[in-house]
N, C-alpha and C positions, 0 to 999 in steps of 0.2 A: 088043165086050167087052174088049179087050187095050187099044185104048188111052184105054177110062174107065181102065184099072186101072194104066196109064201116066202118064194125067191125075192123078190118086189120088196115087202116089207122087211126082210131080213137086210136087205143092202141097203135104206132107207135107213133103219137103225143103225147100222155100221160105220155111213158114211156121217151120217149125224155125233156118233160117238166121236168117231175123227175130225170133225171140226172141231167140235166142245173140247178137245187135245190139245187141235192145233191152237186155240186159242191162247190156251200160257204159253207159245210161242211170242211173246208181244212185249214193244217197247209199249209202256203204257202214258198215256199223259196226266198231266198233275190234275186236271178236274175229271178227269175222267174222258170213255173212248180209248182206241189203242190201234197200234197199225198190227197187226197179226194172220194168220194164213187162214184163219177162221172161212172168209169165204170158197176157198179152194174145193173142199169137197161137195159144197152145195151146188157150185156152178158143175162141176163134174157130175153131179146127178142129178144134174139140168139136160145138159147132152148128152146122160147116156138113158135117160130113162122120161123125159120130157117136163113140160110143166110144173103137172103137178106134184110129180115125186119130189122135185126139185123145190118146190114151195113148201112141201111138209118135211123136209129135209132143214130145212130154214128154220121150220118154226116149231123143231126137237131140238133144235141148234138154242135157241133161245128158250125154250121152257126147260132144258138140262141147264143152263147159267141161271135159268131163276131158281129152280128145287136146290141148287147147289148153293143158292147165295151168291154168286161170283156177279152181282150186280152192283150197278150203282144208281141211287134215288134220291131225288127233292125232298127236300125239308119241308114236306105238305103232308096235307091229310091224309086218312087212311086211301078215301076214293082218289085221290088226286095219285099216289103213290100206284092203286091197279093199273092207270089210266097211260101213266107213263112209262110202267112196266112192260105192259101189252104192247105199247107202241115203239119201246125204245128195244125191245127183246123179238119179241112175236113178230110183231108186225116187219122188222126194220128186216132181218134174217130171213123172213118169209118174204120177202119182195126179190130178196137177191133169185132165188130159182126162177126168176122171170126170165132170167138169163137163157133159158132153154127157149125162149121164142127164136134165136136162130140155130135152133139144133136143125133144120131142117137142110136150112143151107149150109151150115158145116158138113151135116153128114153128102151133101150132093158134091160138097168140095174135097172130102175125102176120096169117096168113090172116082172122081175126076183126077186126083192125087193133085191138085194143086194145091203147093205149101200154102203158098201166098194168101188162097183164097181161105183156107181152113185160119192160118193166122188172124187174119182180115175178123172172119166169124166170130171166133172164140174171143179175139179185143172187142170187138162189138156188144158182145154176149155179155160177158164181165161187164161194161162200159155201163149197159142198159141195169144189170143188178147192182151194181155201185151205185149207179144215180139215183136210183128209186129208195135205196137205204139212205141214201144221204137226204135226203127230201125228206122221208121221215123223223129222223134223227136232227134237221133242222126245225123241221114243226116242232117236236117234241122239247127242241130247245127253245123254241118261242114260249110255247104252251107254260111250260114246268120251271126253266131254269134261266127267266128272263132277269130274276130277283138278282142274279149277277151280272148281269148286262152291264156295260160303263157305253152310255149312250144309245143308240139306235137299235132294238132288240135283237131284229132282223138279220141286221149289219153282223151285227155279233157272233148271231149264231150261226149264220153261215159258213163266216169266216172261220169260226172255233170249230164246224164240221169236216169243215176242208183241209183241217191243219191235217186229220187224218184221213179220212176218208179219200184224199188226192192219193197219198201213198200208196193205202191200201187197197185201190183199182188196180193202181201202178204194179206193185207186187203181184197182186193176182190173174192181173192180164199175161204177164211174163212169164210164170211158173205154169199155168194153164195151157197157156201157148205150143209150152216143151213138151209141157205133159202128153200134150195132144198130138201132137207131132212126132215124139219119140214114143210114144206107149199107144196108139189110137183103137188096139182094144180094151183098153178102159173105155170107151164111150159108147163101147157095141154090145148090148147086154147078152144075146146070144153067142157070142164067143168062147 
């Protein structure tokens, strides 16, 4: 029992190292955001270890770019600065292992060996932690970086979320997909 829960923690840190890697992978944009492979290994230890692992995989993913600096912040106060931190790092990363809510019917689709249906999962899987990053990361552009707005905040910030955030589902549904299909004991932690 002690050292699955050893094993656990140790891949948890591993996989978290390897996004915070894959993350200087990235075309970046001029205000900030980037398209990069950062979500990759979060969603891979979404389905291969569930949930939660997958949510604290997220949210190592972003308190390694805050210790490191590798952020970007509003020209606000100190509180205003945690606020956006937590929410644009922590929280945005930590939403992506949601994507383990269809580990359940991947793994039923693997077992069944339907390509289709495991492809189907794992775009859905991604689709779900994409969105829920991107939600936060629009809030967090209402909230903190409306002061750039040219009009309607909302408008703004959606659209200035999606410039990457579209890509960067895009990419990581597609690499996920292979991954999953050509290597599918990555996802099976007993293997």
């Amino acid at each position: 029992m002690r050292n699955k829960r050893v094993l656990l923690m140790v891949e948890i840190a591993i996989f978290a190292a390897l996004g915070f890697v894959l993350d200087f992978i990235a075309f970046r944009m001029p205000q900030g955001g980037s398209v990069s492979l950062v979500m990759i290994p979060i969603v891979l230890m979404a389905f291969r270890r569930g949930i939660a692992a997958g949510v604290i995989t997220g949210l190592l993913v972003g308190l390694l770019q805050i210790v490191t600096g590798f952020i970007s912040v509003a020209p606000l106060s100190f509180g205003f600065v945690v606020m956006q931190v937590i929410l644009d790092y922590l929280l945005a990363y930590g939403v992506v292992g949601l994507a383990g809510m269809m580990r359940s019917r991947y793994l039923e689709a693997v077992q069944a060996k339907k390509t289709g249906k495991i492809i189907a999962m794992v775009a859905l899987g991604v689709l779900i932690g994409s969105f829920l990053r991107y939600v936060v990361h629009v809030i967090t552009g209402i909230l903190f970086f409306g002061m750039f707005a040219e009009g309607n905040v909302f408008i703004y910030s959606a659209v200035y979320n999606a410039t990457y955030m579209i890509p960067v589902a895009i990419v990581a549904a597609i690499v996920c997909s292979l991954l999953f299909i050509t290597a599918p004991r990555l996802t099976q932690p007993d293997s």
